[in-house]
Backbone as JSON Lines, residues from 0, in Angstrom:
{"i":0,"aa":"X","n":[7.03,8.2,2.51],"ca":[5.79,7.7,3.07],"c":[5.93,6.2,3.34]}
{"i":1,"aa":"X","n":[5.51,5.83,4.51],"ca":[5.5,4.63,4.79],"c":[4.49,3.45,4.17]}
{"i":2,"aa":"X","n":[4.75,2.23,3.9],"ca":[3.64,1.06,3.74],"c":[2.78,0.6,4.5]}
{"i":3,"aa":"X","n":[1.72,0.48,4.32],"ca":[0.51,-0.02,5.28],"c":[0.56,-1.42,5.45]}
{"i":4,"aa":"X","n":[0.36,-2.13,6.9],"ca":[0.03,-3.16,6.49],"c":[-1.4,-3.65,6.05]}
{"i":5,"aa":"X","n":[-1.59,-4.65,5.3],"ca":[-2.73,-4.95,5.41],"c":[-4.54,-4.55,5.89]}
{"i":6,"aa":"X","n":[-3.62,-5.02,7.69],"ca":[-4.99,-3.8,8.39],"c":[-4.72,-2.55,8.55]}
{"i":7,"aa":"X","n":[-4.04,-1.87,8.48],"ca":[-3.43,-0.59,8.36],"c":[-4.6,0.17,7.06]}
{"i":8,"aa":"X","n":[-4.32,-0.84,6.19],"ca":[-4.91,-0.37,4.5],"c":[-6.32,-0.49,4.54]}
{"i":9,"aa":"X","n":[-6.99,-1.65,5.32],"ca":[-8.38,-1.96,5.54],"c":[-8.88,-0.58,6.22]}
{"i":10,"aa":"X","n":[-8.34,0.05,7.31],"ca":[-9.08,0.93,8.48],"c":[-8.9,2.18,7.59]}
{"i":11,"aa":"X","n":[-7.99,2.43,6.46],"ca":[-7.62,3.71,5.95],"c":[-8.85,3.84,4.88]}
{"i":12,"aa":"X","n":[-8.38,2.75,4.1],"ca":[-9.52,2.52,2.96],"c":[-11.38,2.77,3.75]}
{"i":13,"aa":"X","n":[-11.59,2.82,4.93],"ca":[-12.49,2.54,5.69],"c":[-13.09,4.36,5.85]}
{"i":14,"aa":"X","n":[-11.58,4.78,6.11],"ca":[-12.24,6.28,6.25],"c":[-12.17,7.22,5.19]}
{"i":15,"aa":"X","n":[-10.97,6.68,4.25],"ca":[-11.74,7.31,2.92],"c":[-12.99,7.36,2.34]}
{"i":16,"aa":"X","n":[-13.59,6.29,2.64],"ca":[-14.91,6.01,2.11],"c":[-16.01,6.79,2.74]}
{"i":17,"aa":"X","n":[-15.78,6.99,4.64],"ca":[-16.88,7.52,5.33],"c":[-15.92,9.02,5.64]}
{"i":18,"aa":"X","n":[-15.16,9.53,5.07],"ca":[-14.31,10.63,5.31],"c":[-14.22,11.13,6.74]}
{"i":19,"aa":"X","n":[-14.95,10.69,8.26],"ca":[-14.85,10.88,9.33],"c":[-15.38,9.97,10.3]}
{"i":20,"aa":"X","n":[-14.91,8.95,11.08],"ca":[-15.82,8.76,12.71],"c":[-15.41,8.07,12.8]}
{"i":21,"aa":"X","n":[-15.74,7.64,14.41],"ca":[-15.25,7.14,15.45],"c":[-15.0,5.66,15.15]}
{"i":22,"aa":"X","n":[-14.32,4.94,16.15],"ca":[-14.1,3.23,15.88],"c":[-15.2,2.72,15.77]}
{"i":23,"aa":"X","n":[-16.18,3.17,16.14],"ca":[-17.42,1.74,16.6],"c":[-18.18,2.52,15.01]}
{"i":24,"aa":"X","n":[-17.94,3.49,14.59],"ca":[-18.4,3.38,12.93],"c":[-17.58,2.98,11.8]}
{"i":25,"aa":"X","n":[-16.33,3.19,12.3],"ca":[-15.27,2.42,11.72],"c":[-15.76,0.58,11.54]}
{"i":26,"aa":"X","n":[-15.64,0.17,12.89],"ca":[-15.91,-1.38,13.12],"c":[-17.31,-2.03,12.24]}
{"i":27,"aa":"X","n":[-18.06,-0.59,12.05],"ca":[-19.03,-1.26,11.28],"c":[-19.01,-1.57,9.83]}
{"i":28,"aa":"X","n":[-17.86,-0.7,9.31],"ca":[-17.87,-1.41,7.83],"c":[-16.84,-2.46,7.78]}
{"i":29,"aa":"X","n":[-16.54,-2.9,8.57],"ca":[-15.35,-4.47,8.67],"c":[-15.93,-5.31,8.37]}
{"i":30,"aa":"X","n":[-15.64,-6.62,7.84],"ca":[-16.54,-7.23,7.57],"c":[-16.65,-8.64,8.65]}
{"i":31,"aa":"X","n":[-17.6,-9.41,8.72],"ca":[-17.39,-10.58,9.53],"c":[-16.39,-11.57,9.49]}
{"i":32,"aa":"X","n":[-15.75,-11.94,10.57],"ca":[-15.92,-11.62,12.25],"c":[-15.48,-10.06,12.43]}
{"i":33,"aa":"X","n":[-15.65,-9.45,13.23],"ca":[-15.18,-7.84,13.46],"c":[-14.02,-7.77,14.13]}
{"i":34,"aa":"X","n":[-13.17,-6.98,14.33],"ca":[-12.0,-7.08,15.02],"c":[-12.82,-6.59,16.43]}
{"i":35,"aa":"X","n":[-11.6,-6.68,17.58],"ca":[-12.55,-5.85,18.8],"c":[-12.28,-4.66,18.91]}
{"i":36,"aa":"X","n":[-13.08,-3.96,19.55],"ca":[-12.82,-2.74,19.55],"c":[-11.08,-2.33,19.54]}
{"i":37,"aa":"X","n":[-10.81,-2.92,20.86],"ca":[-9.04,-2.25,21.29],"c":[-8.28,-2.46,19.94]}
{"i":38,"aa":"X","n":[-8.3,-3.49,19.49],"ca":[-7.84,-3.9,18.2],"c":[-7.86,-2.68,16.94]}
{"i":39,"aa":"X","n":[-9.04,-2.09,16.78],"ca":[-9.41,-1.28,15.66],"c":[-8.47,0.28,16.32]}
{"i":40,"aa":"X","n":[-8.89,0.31,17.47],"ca":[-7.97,1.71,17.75],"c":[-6.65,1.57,18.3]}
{"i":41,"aa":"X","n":[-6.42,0.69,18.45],"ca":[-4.94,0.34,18.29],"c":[-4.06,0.62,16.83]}
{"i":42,"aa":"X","n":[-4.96,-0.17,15.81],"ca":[-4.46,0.13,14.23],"c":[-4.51,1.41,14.33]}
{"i":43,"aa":"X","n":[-5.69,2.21,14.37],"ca":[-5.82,4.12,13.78],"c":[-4.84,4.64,14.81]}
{"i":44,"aa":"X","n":[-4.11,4.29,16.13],"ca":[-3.33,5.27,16.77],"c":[-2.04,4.84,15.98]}
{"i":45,"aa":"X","n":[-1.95,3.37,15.36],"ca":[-0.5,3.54,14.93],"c":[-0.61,4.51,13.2]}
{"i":46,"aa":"X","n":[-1.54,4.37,12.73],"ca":[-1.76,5.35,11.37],"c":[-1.94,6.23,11.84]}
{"i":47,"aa":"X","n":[-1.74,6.94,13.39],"ca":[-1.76,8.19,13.25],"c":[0.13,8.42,13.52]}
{"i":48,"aa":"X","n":[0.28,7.45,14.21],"ca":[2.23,7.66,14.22],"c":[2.32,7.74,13.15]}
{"i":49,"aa":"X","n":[2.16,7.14,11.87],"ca":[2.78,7.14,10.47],"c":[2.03,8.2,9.9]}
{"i":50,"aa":"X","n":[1.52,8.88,10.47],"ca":[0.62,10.57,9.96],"c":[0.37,10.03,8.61]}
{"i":51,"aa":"X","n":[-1.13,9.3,8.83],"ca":[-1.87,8.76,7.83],"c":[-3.47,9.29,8.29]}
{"i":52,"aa":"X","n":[-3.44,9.34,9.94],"ca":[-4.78,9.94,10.05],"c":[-4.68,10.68,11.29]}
{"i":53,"aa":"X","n":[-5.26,11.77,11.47],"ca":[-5.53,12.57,12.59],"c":[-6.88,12.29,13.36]}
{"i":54,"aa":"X","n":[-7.1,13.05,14.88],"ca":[-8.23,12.99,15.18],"c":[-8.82,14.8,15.55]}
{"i":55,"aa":"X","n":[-10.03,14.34,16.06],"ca":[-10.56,15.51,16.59],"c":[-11.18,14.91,17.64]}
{"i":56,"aa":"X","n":[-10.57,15.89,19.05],"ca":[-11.67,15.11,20.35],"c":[-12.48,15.88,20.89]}
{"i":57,"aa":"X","n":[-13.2,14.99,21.28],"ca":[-14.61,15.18,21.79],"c":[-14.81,14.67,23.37]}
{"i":58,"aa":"X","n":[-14.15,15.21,24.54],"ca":[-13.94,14.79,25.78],"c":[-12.86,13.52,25.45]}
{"i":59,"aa":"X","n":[-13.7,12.31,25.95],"ca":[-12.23,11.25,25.77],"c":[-12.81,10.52,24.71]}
{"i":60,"aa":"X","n":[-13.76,11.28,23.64],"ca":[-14.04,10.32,22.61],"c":[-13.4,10.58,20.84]}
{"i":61,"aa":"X","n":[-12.85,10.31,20.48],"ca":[-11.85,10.45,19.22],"c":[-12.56,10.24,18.01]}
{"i":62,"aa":"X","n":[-12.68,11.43,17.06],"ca":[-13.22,11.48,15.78],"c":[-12.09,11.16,14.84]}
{"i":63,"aa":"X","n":[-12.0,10.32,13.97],"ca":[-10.57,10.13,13.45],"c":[-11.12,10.84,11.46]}
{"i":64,"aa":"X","n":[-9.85,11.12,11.11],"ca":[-10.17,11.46,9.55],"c":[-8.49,11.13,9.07]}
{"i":65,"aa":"X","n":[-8.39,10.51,7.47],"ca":[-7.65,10.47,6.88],"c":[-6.79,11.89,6.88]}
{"i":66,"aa":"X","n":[-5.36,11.99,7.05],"ca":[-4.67,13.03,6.89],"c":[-3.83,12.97,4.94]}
{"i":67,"aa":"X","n":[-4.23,12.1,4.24],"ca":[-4.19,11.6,3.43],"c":[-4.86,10.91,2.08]}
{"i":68,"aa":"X","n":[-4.8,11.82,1.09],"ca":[-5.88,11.36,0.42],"c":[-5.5,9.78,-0.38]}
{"i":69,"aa":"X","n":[-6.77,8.91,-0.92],"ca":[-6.35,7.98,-1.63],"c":[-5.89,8.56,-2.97]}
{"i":70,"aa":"X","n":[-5.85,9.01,-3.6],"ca":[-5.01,9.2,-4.64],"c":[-3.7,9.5,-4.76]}
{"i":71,"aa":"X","n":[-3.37,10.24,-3.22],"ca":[-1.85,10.15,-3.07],"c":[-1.15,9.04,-2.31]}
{"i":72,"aa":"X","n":[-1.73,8.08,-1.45],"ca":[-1.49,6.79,-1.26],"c":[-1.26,5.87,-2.65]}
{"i":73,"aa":"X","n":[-1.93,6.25,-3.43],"ca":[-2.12,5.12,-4.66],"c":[-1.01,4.93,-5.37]}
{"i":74,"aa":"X","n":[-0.42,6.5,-5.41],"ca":[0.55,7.28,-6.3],"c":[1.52,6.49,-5.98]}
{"i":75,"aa":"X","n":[1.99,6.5,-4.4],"ca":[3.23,6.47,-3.68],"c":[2.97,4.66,-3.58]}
{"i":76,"aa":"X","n":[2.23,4.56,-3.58],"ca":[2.12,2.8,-3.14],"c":[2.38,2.22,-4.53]}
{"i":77,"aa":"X","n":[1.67,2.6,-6.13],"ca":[2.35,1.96,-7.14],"c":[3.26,2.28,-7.48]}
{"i":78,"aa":"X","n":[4.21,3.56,-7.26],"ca":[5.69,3.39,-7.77],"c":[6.63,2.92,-6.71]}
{"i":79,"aa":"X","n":[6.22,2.17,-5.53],"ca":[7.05,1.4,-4.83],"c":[6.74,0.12,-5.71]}
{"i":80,"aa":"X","n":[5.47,-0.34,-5.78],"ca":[5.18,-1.32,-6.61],"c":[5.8,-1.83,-8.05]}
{"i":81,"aa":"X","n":[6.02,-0.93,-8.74],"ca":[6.35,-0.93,-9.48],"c":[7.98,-1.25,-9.59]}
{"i":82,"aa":"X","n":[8.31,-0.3,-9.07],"ca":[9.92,-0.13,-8.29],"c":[10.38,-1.98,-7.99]}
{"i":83,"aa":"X","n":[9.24,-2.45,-6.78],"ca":[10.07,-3.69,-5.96],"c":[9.86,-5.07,-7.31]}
{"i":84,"aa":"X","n":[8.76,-5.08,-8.28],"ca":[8.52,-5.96,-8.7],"c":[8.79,-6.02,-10.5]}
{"i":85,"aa":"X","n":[8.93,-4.87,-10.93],"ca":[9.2,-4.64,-12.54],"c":[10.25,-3.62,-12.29]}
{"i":86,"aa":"X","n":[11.53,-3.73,-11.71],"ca":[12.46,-2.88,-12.13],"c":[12.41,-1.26,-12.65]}
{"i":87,"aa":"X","n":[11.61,-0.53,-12.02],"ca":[11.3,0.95,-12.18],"c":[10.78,0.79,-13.77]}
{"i":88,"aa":"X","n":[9.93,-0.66,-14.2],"ca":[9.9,-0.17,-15.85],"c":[8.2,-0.27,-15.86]}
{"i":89,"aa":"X","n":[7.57,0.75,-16.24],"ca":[5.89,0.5,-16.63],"c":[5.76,-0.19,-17.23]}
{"i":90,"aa":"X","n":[6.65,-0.35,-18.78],"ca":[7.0,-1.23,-19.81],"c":[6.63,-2.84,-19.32]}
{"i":91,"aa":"X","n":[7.43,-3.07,-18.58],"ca":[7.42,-4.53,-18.01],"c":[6.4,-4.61,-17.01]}
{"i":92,"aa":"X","n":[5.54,-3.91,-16.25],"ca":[4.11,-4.14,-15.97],"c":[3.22,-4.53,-16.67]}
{"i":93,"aa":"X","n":[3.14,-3.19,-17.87],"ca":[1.83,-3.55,-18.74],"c":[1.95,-4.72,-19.36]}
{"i":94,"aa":"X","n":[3.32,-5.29,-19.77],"ca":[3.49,-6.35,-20.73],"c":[3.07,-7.55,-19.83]}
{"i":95,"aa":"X","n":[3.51,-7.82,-18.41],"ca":[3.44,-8.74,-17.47],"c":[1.86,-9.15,-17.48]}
{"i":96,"aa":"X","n":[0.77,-7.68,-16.92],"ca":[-0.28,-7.6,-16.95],"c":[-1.49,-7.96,-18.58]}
{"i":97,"aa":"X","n":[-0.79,-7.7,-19.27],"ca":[-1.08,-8.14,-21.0],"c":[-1.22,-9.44,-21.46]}
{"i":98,"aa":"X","n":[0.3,-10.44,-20.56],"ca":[0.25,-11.94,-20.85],"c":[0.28,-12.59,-19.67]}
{"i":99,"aa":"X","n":[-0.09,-12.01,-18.42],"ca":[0.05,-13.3,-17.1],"c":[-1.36,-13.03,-17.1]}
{"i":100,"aa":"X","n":[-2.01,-11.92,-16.94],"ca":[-3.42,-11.65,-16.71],"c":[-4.74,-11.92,-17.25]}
{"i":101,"aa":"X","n":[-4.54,-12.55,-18.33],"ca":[-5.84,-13.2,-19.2],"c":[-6.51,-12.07,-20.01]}
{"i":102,"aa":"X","n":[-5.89,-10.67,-20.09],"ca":[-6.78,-9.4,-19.91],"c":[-7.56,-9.47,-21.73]}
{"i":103,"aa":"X","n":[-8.31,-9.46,-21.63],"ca":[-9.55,-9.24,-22.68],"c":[-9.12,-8.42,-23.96]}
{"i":104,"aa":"X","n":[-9.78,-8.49,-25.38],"ca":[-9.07,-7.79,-25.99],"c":[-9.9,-6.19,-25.85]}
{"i":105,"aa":"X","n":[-10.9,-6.43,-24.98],"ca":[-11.65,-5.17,-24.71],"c":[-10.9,-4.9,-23.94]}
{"i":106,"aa":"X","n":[-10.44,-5.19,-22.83],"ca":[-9.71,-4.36,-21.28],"c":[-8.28,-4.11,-22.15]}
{"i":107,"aa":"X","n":[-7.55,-4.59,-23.04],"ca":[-6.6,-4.16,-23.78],"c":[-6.73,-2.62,-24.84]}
{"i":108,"aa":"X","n":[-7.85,-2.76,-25.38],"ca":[-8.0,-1.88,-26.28],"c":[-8.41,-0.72,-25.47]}
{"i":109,"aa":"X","n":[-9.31,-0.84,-24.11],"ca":[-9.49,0.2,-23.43],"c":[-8.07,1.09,-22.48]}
{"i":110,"aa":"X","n":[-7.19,-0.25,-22.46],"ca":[-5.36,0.24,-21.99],"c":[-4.89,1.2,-23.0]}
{"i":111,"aa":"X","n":[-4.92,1.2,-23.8],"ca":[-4.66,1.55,-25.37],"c":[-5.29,2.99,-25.59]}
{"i":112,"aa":"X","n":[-6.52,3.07,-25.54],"ca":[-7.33,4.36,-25.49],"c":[-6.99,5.1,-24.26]}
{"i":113,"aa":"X","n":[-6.94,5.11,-23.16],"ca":[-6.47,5.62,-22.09],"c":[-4.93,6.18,-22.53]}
{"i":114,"aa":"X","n":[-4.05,5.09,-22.58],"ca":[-2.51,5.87,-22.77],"c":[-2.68,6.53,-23.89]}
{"i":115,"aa":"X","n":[-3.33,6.56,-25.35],"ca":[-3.03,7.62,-26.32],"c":[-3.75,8.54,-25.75]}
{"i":116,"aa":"X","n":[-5.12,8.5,-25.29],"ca":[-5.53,10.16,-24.71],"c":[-4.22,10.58,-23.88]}
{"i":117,"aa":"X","n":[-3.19,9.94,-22.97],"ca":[-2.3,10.59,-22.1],"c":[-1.63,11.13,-23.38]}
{"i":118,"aa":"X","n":[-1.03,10.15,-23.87],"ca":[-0.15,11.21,-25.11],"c":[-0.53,12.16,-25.58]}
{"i":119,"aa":"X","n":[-1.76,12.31,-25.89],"ca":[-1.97,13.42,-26.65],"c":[-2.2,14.62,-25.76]}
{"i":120,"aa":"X","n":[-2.43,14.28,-24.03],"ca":[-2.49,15.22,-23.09],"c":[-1.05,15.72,-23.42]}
{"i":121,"aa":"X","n":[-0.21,15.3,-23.04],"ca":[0.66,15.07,-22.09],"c":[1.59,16.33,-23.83]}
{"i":122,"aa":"X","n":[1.7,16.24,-25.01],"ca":[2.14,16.48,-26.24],"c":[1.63,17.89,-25.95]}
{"i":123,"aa":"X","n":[0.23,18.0,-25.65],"ca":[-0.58,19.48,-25.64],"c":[-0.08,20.11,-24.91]}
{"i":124,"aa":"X","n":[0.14,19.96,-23.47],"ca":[0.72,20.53,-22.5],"c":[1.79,21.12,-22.88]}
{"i":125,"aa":"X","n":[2.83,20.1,-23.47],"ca":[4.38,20.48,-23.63],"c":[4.1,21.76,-25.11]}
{"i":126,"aa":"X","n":[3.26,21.76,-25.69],"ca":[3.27,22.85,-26.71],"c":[3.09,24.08,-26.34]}
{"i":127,"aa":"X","n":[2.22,23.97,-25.27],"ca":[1.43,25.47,-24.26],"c":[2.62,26.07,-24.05]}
């Protein structure tokens, strides 16, 4: 799967949210200044080369929808992330994120509760 750029990620993130329509409902959740129109469907025809979104037409007017859900973008976008910037290690994320990030001893302890519920998922499963 390919990387989005930027506006690539803005117009995607755009139709996840409204799960279907056209540019000029697209253009409306952009925020100020707006791109111009040609601009906005220029981005969704190239996310549709990178089969990120399809359309449905309507004479010469184009209904566009994510071919892609965000949770599998997320997936594929943090283990590149992970991959280009901490050496394939989670280890060296969370730790990075623990002492560059200021993170709270609440947003810590809630890191903490989250990964032991995974363990204890993840332990159950393997017993089944």
């Amino acid at each position: 799967m390919k990387e989005l750029t930027k506006a690539e990620e803005q117009i995607i993130q755009i139709l996840w949210k409204i799960e279907k329509g056209f540019v000029k409902n697209i253009i409306e959740y952009l925020p100020e200044p707006r791109p111009a129109y040609n601009t906005v469907s220029t981005i969704i025809r190239i996310l549709e080369k990178k089969r990120f979104v399809s359309h449905k037409a309507y004479g010469k007017t184009y209904e566009y929808y994510p071919l892609i859900n965000k949770k599998e973008y997320t997936k594929v976008y943090f283990k590149n992330f992970i991959h280009n910037y901490f050496s394939n290690s989670f280890q060296q994320m969370v730790s990075f994120f623990a002492k560059e990030e200021d993170l709270s001893l609440t947003e810590m302890e809630e890191m903490k509760k989250i990964i032991e519920q995974e363990i204890k998922k993840q332990k159950t499963d393997k017993h089944e």
